[in-house]
C-alpha positions in Angstrom: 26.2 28.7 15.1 26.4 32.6 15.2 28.8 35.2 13.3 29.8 37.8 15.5 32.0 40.9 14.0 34.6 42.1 16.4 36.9 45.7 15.8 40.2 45.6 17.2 42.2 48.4 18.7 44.5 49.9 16.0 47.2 51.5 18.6 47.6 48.0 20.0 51.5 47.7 19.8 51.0 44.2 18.7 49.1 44.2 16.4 50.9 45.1 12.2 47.9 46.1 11.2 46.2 49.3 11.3 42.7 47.3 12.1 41.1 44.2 12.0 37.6 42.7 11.2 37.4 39.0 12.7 34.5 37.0 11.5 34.0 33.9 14.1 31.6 31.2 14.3 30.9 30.0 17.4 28.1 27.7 18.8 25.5 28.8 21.3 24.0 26.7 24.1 20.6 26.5 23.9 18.0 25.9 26.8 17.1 23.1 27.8 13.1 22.1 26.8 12.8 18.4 27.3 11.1 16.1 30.2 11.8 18.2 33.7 13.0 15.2 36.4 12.7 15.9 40.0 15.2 14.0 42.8 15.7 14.4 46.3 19.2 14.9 45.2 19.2 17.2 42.6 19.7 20.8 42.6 17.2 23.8 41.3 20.5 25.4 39.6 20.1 22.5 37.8 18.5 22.4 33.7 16.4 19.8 34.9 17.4 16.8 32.6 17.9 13.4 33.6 21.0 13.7 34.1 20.9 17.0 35.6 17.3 17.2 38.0 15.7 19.7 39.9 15.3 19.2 43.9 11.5 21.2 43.9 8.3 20.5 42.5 7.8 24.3 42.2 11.0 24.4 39.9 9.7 21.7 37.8 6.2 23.2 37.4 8.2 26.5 36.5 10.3 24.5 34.2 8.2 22.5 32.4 5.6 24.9 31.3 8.3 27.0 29.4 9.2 24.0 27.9 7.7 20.4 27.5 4.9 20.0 29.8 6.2 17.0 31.4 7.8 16.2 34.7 8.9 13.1 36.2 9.5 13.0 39.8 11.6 10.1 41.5 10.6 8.7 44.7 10.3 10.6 47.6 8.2 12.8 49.5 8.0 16.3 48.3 7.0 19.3 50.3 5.4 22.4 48.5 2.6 24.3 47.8 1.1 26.7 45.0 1.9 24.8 42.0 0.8 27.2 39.9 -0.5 25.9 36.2 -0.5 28.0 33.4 -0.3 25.2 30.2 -0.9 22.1 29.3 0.8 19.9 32.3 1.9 15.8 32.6 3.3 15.0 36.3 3.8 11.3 36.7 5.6 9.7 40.1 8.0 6.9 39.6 7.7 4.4 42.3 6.2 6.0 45.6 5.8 9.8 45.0 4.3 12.3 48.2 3.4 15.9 47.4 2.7 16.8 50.8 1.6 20.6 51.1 1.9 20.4 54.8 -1.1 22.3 55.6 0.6 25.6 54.5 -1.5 26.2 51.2 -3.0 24.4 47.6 -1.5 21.8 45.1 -1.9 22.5 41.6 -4.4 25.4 40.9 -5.1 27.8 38.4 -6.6 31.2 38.0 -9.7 32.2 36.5 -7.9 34.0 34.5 -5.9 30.6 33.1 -9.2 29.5 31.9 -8.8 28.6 28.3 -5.2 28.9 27.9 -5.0 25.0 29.7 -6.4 21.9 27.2 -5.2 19.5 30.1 -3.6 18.5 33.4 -2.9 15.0 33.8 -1.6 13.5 37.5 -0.4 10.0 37.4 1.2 8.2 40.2 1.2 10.5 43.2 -0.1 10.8 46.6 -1.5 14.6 47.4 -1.7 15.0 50.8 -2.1 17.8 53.6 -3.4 20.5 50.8 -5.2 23.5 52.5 -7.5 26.1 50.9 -11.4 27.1 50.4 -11.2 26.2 46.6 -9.4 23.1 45.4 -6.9 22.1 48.4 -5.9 19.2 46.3 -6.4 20.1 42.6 -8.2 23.8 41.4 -8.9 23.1 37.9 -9.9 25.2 34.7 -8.7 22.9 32.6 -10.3 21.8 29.2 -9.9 18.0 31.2 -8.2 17.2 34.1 -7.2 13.8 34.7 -6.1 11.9 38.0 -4.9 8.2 37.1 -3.4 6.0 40.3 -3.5 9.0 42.5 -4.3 8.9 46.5 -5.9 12.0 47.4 -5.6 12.2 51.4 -5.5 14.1 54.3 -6.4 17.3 52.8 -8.4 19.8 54.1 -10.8 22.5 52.3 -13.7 24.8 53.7 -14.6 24.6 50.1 -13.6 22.1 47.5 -10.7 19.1 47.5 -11.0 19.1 43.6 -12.6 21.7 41.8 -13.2 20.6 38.2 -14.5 23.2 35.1 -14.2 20.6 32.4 -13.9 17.5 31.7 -13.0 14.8 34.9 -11.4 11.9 34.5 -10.5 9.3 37.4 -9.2 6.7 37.4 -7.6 3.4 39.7 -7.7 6.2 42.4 -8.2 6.8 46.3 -10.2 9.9 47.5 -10.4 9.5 51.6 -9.7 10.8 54.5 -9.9 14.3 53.4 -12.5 17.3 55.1 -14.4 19.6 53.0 -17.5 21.5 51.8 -17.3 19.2 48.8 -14.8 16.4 48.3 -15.1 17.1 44.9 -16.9 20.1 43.0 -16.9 19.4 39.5 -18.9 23.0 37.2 -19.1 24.3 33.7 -19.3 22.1 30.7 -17.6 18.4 30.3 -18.2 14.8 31.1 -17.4 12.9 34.3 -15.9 10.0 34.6 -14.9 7.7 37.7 -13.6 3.8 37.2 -11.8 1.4 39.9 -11.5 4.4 42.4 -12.4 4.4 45.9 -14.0 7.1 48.3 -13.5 6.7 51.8 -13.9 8.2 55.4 -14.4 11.5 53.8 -16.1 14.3 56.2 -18.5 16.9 54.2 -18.6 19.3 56.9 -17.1 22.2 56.6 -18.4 26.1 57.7 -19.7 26.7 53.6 -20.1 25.0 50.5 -21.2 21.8 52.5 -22.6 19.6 49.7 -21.4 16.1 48.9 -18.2 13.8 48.0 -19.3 14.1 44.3 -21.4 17.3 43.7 -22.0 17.8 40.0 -23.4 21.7 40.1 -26.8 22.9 38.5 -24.8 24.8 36.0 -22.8 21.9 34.6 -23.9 19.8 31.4 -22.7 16.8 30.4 -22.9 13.0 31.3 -21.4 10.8 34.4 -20.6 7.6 34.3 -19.5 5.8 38.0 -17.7 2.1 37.5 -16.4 -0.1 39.2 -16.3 1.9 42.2 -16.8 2.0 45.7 -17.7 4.8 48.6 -17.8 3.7 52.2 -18.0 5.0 55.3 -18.7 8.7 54.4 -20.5 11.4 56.0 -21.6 14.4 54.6 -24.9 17.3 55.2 -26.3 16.8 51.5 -25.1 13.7 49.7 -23.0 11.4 48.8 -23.4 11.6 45.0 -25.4 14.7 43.9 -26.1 15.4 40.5 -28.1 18.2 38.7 -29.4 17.8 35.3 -26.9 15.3 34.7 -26.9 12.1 32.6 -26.0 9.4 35.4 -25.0 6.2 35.3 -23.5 4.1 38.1 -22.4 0.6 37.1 -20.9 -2.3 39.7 -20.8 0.0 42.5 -21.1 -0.4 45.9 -22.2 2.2 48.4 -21.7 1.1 52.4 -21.9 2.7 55.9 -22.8 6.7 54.5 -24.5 9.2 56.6 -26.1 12.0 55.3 -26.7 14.1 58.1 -28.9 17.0 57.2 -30.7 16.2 53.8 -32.1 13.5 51.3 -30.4 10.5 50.7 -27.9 8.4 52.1 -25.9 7.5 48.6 -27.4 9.1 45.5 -29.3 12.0 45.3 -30.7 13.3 42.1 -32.0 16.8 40.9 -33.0 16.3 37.1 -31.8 14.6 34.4 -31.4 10.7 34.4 -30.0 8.3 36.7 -29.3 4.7 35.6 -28.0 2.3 38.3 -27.1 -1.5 37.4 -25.2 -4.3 38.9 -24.6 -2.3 42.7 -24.9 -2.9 46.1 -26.3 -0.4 48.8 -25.8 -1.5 52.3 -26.1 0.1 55.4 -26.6 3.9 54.2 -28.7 6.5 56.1 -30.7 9.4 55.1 -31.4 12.0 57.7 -34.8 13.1 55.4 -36.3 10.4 52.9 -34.2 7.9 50.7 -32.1 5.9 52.8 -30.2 5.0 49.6 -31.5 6.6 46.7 -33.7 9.6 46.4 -34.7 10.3 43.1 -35.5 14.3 42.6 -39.0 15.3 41.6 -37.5 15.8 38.0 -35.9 13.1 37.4 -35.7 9.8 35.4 -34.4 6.9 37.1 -33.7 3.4 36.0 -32.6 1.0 38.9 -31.5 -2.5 37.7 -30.0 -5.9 39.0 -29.4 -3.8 42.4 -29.1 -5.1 46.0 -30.1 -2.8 48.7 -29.8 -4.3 52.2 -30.5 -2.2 55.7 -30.5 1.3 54.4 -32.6 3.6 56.3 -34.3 6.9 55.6 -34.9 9.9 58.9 -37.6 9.2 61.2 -41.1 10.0 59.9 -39.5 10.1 56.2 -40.0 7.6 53.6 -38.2 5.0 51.2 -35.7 3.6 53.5 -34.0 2.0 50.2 -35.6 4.4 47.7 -37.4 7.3 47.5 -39.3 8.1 44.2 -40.2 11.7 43.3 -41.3 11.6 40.2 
């Protein structure tokens, strides 16, 4: 409620009084700052309530981070690009929900700039497809923790990174495939990684720079990774498929099958410090093009390899440990 103080013309000829000093209360709308909901139907004049949606996830992002943090997009597919984050974000998809950046640009990114100001960006629900960009197609992340949950990450294409990560990573009862990179996904700075029930497949690690790995943890991360219940098949890449520095590993009921790496040391896991502790999973069918057809364990590292089944892996020709290589 607001008072507002109005002066009224004194030569008015209808007025009997000589002036007049009206005190009025009226009531002001206020913004709208709850959930942002996206439909195919909606309207970006819209406030963005249930009752009133948005049509664009660009509007919603926009939205949202004046306000509440949260969007909730019906089904559909959605094109866009250049989500930009600048606060703490929630998107979740209702039914069957397509962000499809049709090869024009990035998803959801972040400046270096945003670094600090974002405690977390949480996906749920979505497919992410067709992102294109040399850092983070997908998801650029400077997030204190970034979290995918029952996202499909496909079709996207990076000379650099799919995801970039710079804190904490956590995914989970997710699909990571079909997508062409220097790393599938690039995960720096400080923060633990974790990956349960997802699945990586027919990934390509090939790109003009950055070529690393599907999972490359960099030498200037710290933390722990924990790999469950997961599977990666039918990769190829030019360094590894999971590549960890200085990292506290552990891989737990998962299987590795039909990955090629082309140009370096081993076929599923390779290791540059720290500890790696692998229990309960299967290697089948991997390929090294130097030694460590499966596992090649770095000169400084610890590894622990337990209840494992390693079946036809195969290291380069004239290199050793067609299952595992030991150097330390």
């Amino acid at each position: 409620v607001a008072t507002a103080t109005y002066t009224i013309d004194a030569n008015d000829e209808n007025l009997t009084a000589t002036s007049c000093d009206a005190v009025v209360n009226m009531p002001l709308e206020k913004a709208y700052t709850g959930i942002i909901y996206v439909n195919k139907t909606g309207n970006d004049d819209n406030e963005g309530s249930i009752d009133a949606p948005v049509a664009n996830v660009a509007k919603a992002v926009e939205l949202a981070l004046a306000g509440s943090g949260q969007i909730i997009i019906d089904e559909g597919t959605y094109s866009g690009y250049d989500y930009h984050v600048t606060g703490d974000l929630t998107v979740t998809g209702v039914g069957t929900v397509v962000l499809d950046g049709e090869n024009q640009g990035r998803l959801f990114y972040m400046e270096y700039a945003d670094k600090g100001n974002v405690n977390k960006l949480e996906l749920n629900n979505l497919t992410i497809t067709n992102g294109n960009g040399s850092y983070g197609a997908a998801v650029y992340s400077f997030a204190n923790e970034l979290i995918l949950n029952n996202v499909a990450v496909v079709n996207n294409n990076a000379n650099g990174y799919v995801i970039s990560s710079n804190g904490k990573l956590n995914i989970k009862d997710s699909t990571v495939s079909n997508n062409k990179a220097g790393n599938t996904i690039y995960h720096s700075g400080s923060g633990d990684v974790i990956i349960k029930n997802t699945v990586f497949e027919n990934n390509l690690v090939n790109a003009d720079t950055s070529v690393w790995a599907v999972i490359y943890i960099s030498s200037s991360s710290s933390g722990n990774m924990t790999v469950e219940d997961s599977k990666f098949k039918n990769n190829t890449v030019r360094q590894g498929i999971l590549y960890t520095n200085n990292f506290k590993t552990q891989v737990i009921n998962t299987t590795f099958a039909d990955n090629e790496n082309q140009a370096s040391y081993g076929g599923a896991i390779r290791t540059q410090g720290g500890t790696l502790t692998v229990s309960d999973s299967v290697f089948i069918n991997n390929k090294a093009f130097r030694a460590g057809g499966a596992i090649n364990v770095g000169a400084s590292t610890t590894a622990t390899i337990d209840k494992s089944i390693f079946i036809n892996n195969a290291a380069g020709t004239g290199y050793y440990g067609d299952a595992i290589y030991n150097g330390n």
